[in-house]
Structures are given as C-alpha cells and as structure tokens.
N, C-alpha and C positions, 0 to 999 in steps of 0.2 A: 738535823738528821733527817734524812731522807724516809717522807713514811714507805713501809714497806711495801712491797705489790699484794693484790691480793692470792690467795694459793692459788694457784694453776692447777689446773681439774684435769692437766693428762699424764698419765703413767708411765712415766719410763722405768724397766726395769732390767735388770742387771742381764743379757743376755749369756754373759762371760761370765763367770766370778774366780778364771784364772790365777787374776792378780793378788787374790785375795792368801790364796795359800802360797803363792811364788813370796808375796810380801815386798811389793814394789820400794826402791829406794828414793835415795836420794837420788741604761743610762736615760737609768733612765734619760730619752732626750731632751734637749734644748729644746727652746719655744721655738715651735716651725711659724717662721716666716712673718711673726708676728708684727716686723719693723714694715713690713708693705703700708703701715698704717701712713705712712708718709704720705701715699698717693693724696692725704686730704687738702695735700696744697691744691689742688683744682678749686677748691672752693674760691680763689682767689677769681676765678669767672665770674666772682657775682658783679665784679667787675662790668659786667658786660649791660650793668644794669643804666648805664647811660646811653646805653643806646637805646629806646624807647620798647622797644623789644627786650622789655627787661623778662618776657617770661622766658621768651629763648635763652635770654643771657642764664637764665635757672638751669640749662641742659649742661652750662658747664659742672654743674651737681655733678652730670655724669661723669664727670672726667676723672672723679674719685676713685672710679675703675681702673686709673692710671693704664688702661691699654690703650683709648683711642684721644684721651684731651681735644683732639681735632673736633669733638661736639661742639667746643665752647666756643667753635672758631669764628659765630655768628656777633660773639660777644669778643673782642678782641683780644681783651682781656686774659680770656678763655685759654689760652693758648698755652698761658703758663702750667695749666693743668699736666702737660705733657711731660712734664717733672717727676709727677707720679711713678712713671715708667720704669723709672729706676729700682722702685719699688719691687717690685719682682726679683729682685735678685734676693729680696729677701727668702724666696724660698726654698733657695739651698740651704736654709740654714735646716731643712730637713735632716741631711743629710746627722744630725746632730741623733738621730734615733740608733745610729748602728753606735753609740757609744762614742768608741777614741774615734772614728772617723768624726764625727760630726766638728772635727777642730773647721771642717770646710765650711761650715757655719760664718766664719770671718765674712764671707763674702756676702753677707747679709749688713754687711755696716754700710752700704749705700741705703738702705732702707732701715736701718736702726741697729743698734749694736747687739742688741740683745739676742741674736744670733748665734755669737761663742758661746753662748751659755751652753751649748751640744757637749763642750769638753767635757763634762762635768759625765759625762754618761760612764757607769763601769755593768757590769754581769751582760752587757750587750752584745750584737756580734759586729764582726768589722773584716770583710775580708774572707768569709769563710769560718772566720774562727770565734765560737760561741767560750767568753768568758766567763767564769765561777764564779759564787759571789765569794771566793777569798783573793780574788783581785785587789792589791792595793795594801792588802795584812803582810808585815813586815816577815820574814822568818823567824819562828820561833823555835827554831832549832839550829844543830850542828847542821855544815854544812859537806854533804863529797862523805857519808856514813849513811848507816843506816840508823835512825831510833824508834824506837820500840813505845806504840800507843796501845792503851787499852781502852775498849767500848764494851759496851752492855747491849746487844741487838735486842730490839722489841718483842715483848714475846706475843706468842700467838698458840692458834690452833698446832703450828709445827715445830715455832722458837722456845721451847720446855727450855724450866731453871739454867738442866744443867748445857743447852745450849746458848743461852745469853753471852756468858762472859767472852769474848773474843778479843786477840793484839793482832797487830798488823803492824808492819815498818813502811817507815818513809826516809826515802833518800831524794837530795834537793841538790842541784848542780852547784858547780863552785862558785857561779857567778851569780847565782839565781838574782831575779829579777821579780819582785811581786807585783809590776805591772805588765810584766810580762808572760802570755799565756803559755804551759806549757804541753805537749802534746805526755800522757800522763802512762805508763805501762806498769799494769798487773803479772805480777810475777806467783805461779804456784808451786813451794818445792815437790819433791819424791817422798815417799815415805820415810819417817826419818830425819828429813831436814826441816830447817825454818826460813821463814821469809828472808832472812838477812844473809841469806848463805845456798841462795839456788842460780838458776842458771844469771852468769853475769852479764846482762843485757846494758849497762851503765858503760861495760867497756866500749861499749856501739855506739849509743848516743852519747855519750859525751855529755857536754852541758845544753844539749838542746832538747831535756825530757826528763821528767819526776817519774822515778821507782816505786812502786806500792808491791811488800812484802808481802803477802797472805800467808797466814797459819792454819793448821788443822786444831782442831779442839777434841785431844785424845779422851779428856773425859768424858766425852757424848759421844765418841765415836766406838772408844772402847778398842783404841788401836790410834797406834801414830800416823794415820792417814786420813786424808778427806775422806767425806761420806760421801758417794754419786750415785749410788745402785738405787736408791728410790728417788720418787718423785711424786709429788711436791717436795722440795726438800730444801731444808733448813739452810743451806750450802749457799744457796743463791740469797737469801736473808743478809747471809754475813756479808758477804762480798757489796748488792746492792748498797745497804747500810755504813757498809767502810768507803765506797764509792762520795758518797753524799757528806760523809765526816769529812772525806780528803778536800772535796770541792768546793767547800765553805772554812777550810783554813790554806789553802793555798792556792796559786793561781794555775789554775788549769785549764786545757783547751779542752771544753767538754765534746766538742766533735773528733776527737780524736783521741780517743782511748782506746788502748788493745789489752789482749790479756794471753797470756801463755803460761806454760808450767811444762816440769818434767814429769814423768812418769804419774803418780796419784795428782800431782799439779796439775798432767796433762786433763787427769780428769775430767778436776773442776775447769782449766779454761774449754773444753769440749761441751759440758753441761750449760756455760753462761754461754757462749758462742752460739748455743744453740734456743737460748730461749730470750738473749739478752744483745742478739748480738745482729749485724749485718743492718742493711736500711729499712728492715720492720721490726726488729730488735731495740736499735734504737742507744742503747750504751752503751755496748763495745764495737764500735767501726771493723775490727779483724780481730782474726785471734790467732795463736801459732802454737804447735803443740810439738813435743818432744818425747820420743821412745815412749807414747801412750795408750790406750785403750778406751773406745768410747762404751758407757758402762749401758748400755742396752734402750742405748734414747732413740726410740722409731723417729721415723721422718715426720710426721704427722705430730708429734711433739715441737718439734721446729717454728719458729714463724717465719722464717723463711733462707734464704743463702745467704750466704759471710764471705767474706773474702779470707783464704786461710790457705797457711804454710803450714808444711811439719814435715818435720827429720825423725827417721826410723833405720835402726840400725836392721840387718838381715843376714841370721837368725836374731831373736832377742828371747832370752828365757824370760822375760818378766813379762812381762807386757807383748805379747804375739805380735810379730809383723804381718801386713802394715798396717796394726793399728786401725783407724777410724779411716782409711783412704778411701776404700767404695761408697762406702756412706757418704762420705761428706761429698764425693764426683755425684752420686743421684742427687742430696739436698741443693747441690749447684748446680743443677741440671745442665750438668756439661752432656756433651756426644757421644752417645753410647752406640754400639759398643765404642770405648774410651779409645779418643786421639788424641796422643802427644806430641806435645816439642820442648826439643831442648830449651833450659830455664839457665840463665845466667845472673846465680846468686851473688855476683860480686867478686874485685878481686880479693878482699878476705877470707873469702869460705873457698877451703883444699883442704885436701886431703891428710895428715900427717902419717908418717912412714907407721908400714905396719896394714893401713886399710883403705877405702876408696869412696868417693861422695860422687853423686848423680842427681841429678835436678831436672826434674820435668814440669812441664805447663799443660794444662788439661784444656782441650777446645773446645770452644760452644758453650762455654761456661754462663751463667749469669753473674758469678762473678770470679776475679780470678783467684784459680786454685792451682796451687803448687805444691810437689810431693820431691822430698828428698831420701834416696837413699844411700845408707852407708854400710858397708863391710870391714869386718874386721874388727871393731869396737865393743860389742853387743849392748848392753845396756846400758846408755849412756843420755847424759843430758843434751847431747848435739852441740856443746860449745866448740870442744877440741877440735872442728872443722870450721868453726864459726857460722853454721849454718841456724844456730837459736839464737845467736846475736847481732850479727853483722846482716845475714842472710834476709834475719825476718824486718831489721830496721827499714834493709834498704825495702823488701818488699813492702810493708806499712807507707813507707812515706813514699812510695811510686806512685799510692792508692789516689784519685781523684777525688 
C-alpha cells in the first residue's frame, strides 16, 4: 500500500456549490558486464618472459585491459592478449537494468554468460514503460467484468474512522497478460452511480488497458457524491492509496495512467489532475472530464499543467458550462486572449440525431488541451458521442 502523501497546506475551496443543490448524477538488473573478466587471457604475455626483457614482457599485464593487447607486443607472446577485446561486449549486458530489455544482455556471452542474467529484471522500465511490482502475479480475478475490492485507507490528520473503509472495481482485458504492462484508466461516476456502471471507457480500449472503478463513500460524505469542496482532502488519500493496491496486484504501466469521471466524478478526476496529475504531478499522465465543475481549486493549488480533454454539453442544468475550461486554458498556459483549432476526435465521436459535437485545440498550450462541445443532450456523461471514450483514448495514447 502506497504510504500516503503528506497533507497539502493549500486551500481549495468550493468557489461554486451549484452542484450541490442541482444534485449532480449519474529488474532488478543483470550483472553489467561482469563476463569482461575474460580479458585476463593477456596474462598469457608472461609469455614474453623469454625474451630477456622479461620486465617488458610484465606490460602484457596490461593487456588485461583487453583494449590495446598490442602492449605485450614486445613480448610475442603478448599478442594473445588482444582476445581480451572481445571482452567488452560484455557490457551490453547493461542493458539488463531496464528489466525485460536487458534479454540484450545475450550479447555478453563472448565475454561470459552471465550476461542473461538481465531477463530476470521485472518492476523496471523498458521502452518508456515503467512496470508495477504486480508484474508477473497471475490474475486473480474474472476476466472482461468488473469486481469489487475493498481497502481500509490510512488514517490520518484527514482519513477519520468513518473515511477509512473504501471499494473500488477492477476490470482486466480478455486476454490480459500479467507480464504484460498495461496503460491503467481511473474512472469517477456522477452522483448516484458506482464505479462498475460510469462512463464505459473499456468499449474504447478494448483489451489494451485495465479499468479502475472509483466510489464515493456516502457515509463520510453524507450524500452519494464525492467530497471536492475542501482541501486537503480525504478524496485524494482514497484514490492515491487504490492507485498503489492496484499496482502491486496487477501489471500496470505506471507512466501511463489517466483518470476521468462524469459529473461529481468529473470532480474528483479535476481535483487529482490538479494535484496529482501532468509532468510535476507525477501519477496521472491526463485526465478527461465530463459535464463537470471544478470545485473552486485556484491555480496556485496546482503543481503544474496536464494534458486534458473534456466534453460539456450547452446549457447543462447540473454542472454550468463549460465547466473547468478557463481554468484549465490559464493552468496550461495556453494564448490568451484564447486561440483555437479545430480538434479531430476521431471517427467514433459524432454526433447522434437530436444534437451536435464540436472539438477545439487550444494554442500555445504547455500542454495539450482540448474542449468539447455538445448541444442538445444536457447533462450527460459524453459517451452517446463517444467523446469520453473513444475521444479521450485516442487523445491519451496521442500523448508523447
């Protein structure tokens, strides 16, 4: 279990608390290089001790260096030293630290076998992608469903009794692979809903990405919705902490995790996105929100810009359009005043009869931000366009 962070010392507070009365809804590595020990065939220069100049013939010593053997050239001998040479290839077997890469380690068996030993590497990274340490743990669940876990979060100065007890869902591809890393998406419902039944992000990725369900905890909350209006706040405990259960029971790609929600979901992925999220954040790479409200988190709470999509319908009685959009264009210190271009969410995301979708890219961004708008839906989780599923995959996995 992931220990928890400690409190965060700044204050967000509920700028809005519209929502509150509308009632938002639904390897380690191988031994580097170690086989170079070869090069000690130069010792074979002592060789060179017939030649009266047996002290020279001692410089084949140096040939142990396995770069120049040519020292020992005085001693004829010496020459063989140059065998050593080969030695050096032992130290690809570096490559043995990035975990599964280090299989290139092979190429250390001109210099000693012990090279492969790199296969042996898991929680490393290889390629970009930082492994969990539940790499390699079989699945111990259903698979292509979601099931329902419970934890006990750490308590603290802000995790009181009755915010401990928290579940979360996990759903695992059909084909899942537990040596295979997978890129891992935090899902938050609306008001109302549960993890196992919000916006369906799984119809997007397919089998190339694990679901993590988030719940609200109505008896700390005192209401079937996340809590966001304060801060330091208990919200991100849960999440963190399910973060850290998930990543030590199955194989996740920890550089790539996002998080989104609808409406009271949008909340929470707005609140983590903002304190948890982007390249000084640090655990959630994006995030994507839907028909939401950011609950009064100043910029100066932020550690810095995210890369982030979201779909808002206009009007929306629950949650005001558009949402967190100005905020999040200054935390991404896009060009102000704000310049657009059209955004091409894919051909999944359209319109269905009845209303209309619009997709802009914001410029100047630090990083990229995309804003969708829809008519005619109102308050809605952005799937029936495909813009919270299909929309935000593709945008996520465009990400560099």
């Amino acid at each position: 279990m992931r220990k928890p962070p400690l409190p965060r010392l700044v204050l967000c507070l509920s700028a809005t608390l519209g929502w509150f009365a509308a009632g938002c809804d639904s390897g380690s590595s191988g031994n580097h290089g170690a086989a170079g020990t070869t090069g000690a065939a130069g010792v074979n220069g002592a060789a060179g001790a017939t030649a009266a100049a047996g002290t020279t013939g001692s410089a084949g010593v140096t040939g142990t260096a396995g770069t120049t053997g040519s020292a020992g050239a005085t001693g004829a001998a010496g020459a063989t030293g140059s065998a050593g040479a080969t030695a050096t290839a032992g130290t690809t077997g570096g490559a043995g630290a990035i975990g599964t890469a280090g299989a290139t380690g092979t190429a250390g068996a001109a210099g000693g076998s012990t090279g492969t030993a790199g296969t042996t590497g898991t929680g490393g990274t290889a390629g970009g992608v930082v492994r969990s340490l539940g790499c390699g743990k079989p699945a111990a669940q259903a698979l292509a469903m979601f099931v329902n876990y419970k934890e006990t979060i750490t308590a603290s100065a802000l995790v009181t009794a009755k915010w401990q007890p928290r579940d979360y869902w996990v759903w695992l591809p059909t084909n899942y692979d537990p040596s295979h890393a997978y890129p891992t998406v935090f899902v938050g419902p609306g008001c109302g809903g549960k993890g196992n039944s919000t916006i369906p992000i799984q119809t997007a990725t397919g089998n190339d990405a694990i679901i993590i369900g988030l719940d609200y905890n109505s008896a700390a909350t005192g209401r079937d919705c996340f809590m966001t209006e304060a801060f330091p706040d208990p919200e991100v405990n849960y999440v963190e902490e399910t973060a850290a259960n998930v990543e030590a029971a199955f194989c996740v790609d920890k550089s790539r995790l996002f998080i989104e929600g609808f409406s009271s979901g949008s909340w929470i992925s707005y609140l983590l996105g903002c304190v948890d999220g982007g390249p000084a954040g640090g655990l959630f790479k994006a995030t994507g929100n839907a028909s939401g409200e950011l609950q009064g988190v100043p910029a100066n709470a932020c550690k810095g810009p995210v890369p982030w999509m979201a779909v808002h319908n206009n009007p929306d009685g629950n949650n005001n359009y558009p949402g967190a959009r100005d905020h999040m264009i200054k935390i991404n210190g896009c060009t102000m005043p704000p310049v657009t271009t059209p955004y091409d969410a894919g051909p999944m995301v359209k319109a269905p009869a009845g209303g209309t979708i619009s997709c802009v890219q914001y410029m100047g961004c630090t990083q990229p931000t995309v804003f969708c708008t829809t008519t005619g839906y109102g308050h809605n989780d952005g799937s029936n366009t495909g813009a919270s599923t299909y929309g935000f995959w593709k945008f996520w996995m465009g990400l560099p």
